[in-house]
C-alpha positions as CSV (number, residue, x, y, z in Angstrom):
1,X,16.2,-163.1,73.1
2,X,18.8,-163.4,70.7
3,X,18.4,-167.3,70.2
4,X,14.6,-166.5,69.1
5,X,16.1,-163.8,66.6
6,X,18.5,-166.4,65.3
7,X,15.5,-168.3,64.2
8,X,14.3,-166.4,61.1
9,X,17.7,-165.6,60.1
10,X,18.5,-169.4,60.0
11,X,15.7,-169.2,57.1
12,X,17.2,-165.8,55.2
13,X,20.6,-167.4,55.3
14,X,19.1,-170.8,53.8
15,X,17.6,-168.4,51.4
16,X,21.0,-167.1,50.5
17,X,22.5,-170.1,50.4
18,X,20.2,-172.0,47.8
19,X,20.9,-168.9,45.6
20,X,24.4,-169.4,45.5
21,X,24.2,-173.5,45.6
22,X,22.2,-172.4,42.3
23,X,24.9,-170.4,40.7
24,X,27.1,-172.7,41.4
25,X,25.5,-175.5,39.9
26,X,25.1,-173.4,36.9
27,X,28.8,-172.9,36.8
28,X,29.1,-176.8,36.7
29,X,25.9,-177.8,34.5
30,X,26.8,-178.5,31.0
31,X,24.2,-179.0,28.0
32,X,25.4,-182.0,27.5
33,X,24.2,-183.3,30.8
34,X,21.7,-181.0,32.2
35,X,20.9,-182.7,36.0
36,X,22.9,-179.5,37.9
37,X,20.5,-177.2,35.6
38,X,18.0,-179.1,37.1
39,X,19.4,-178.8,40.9
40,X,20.2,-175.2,40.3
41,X,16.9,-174.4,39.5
42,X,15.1,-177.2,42.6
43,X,17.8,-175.1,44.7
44,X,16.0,-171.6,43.4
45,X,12.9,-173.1,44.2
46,X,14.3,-174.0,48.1
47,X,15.0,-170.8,48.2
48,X,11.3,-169.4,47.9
49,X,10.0,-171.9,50.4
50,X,13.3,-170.6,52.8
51,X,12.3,-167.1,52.1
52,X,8.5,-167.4,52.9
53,X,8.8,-168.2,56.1
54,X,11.8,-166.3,57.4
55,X,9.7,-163.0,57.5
56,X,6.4,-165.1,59.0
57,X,8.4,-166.3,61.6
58,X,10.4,-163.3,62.8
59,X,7.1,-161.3,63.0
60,X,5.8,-164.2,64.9
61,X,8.3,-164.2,67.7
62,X,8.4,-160.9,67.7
63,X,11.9,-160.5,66.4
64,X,11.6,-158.5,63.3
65,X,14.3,-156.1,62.4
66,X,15.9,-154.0,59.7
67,X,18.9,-155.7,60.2
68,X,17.1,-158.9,59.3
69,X,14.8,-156.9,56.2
70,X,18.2,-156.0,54.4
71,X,19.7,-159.0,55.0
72,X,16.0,-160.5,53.3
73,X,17.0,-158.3,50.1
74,X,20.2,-159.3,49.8
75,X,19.2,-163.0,50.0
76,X,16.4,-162.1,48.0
77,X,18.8,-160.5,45.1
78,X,21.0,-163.4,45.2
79,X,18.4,-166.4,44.8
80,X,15.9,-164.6,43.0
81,X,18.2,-162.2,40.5
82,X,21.2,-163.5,40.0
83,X,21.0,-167.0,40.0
84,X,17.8,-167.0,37.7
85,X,19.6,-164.9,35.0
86,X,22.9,-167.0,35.1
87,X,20.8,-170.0,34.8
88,X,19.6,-168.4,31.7
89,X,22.4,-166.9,30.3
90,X,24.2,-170.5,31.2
91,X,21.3,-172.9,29.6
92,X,20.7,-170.7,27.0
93,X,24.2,-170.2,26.1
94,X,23.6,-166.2,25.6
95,X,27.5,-165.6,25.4
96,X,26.6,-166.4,21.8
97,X,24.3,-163.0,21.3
98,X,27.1,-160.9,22.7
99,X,26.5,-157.5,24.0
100,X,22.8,-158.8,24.1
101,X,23.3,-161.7,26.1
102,X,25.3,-159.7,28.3
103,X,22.4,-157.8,28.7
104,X,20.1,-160.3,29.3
105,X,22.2,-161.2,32.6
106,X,22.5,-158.0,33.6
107,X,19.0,-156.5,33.3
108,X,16.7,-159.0,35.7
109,X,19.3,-158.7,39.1
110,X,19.2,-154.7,38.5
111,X,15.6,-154.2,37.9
112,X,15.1,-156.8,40.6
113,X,17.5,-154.8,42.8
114,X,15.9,-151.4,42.4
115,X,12.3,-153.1,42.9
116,X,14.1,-154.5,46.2
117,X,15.4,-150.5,47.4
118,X,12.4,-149.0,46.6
119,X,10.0,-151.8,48.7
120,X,12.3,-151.0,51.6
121,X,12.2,-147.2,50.9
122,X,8.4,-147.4,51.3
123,X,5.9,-147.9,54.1
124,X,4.0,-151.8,53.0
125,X,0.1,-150.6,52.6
126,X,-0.9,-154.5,51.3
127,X,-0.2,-153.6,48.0
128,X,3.1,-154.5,46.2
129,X,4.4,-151.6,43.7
130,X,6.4,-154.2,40.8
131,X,6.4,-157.7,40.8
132,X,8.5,-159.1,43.9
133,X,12.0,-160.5,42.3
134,X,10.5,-163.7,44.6
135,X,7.6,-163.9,41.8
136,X,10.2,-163.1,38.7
137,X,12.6,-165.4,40.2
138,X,10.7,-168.2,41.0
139,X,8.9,-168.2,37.6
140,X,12.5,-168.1,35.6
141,X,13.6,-171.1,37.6
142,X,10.3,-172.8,37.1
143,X,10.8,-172.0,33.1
144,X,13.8,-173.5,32.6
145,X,13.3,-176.3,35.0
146,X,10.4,-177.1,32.5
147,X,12.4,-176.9,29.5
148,X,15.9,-178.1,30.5
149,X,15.5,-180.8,27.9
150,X,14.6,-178.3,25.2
151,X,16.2,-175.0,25.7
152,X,17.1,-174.9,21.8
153,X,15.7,-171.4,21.0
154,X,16.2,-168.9,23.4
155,X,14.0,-166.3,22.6
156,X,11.8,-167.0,24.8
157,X,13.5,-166.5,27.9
158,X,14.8,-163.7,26.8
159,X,11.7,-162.0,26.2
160,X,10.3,-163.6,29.8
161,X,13.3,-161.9,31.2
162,X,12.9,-158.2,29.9
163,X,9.1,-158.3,30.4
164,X,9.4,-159.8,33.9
165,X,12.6,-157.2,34.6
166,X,9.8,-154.2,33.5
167,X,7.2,-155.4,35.4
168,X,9.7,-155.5,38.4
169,X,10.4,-151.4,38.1
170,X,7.0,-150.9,36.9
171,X,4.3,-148.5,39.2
172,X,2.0,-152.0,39.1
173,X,0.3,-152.2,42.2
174,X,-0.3,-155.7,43.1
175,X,-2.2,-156.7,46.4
176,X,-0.2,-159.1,48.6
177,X,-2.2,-162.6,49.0
């Protein structure tokens, strides 16, 4: 029994590890030569293919837990919060905007956070309440993979990040596909 639970959490803890390969890239990218913005956002990406199936799979054998859902969120807060808005912050070189780029790196993981606590609080009736930090993460990464060769203006992604952080906390209902 315990070697079929191992299974999905293989998949969470690839999750979780993507997200922190990403920050770590980050922490070594430089605008001069963007490639590890480029890996740290492929290794965000990794991390929504990891975290698709981890849940699949342990409901498929059976082995779902909420050991295994909180250890989901914390993955999920890593790879899909944090890394995105350090990516940001990082490519974007918010440090420059001050108390506002400090902001900017602050706001997505928290909103993405609460939206995490309050999906776990609640009984799942096929709808979402929020955007998943999944979707909001996944489309950050996707962003500034797009424009890693152009990430002059940063406006942008800023404004991606407060709307996407409010639609996160929001009441929202979306159905799950």
């Amino acid at each position: 029994m315990k070697a079929k639970s191992a299974v999905p959490n293989i998949f969470t803890f690839s999750n979780l590890g993507f997200g922190i390969m990403a920050i770590m890239m980050t922490l070594n990218a430089s605008l001069d030569n963007p490639i590890n913005y480029r890996l740290a956002c492929i290794f965000v990406l990794a991390a929504g293919f990891a975290d698709r199936y981890d849940g699949r799979i342990a409901r498929y054998l059976n082995v779902s837990s909420e050991l295994g859902k909180e250890l989901d969120s914390l993955a999920d807060l890593v790879s899909f919060g944090v890394a995105p808005s350090i990516i940001v912050f990082s490519m974007y070189n918010l440090a420059n905007f001050g108390i506002m780029g400090y902001l900017v790196v602050l706001v997505f993981p928290i909103a993405g956070a609460y939206r995490l606590a309050r999906y776990n609080c609640s009984s799942f009736d096929g709808n979402f309440v929020g955007v998943p930090i999944t979707i909001a993460g996944t489309f950050m990464a996707l962003y500034c993979l797009l424009t890693v060769n152009h990430f002059s203006n940063p406006i942008l992604p800023i404004l991606f990040i407060f709307i996407l952080s409010y639609l996160m906390v929001g009441k929202f209902k979306f159905k799950k596909v």
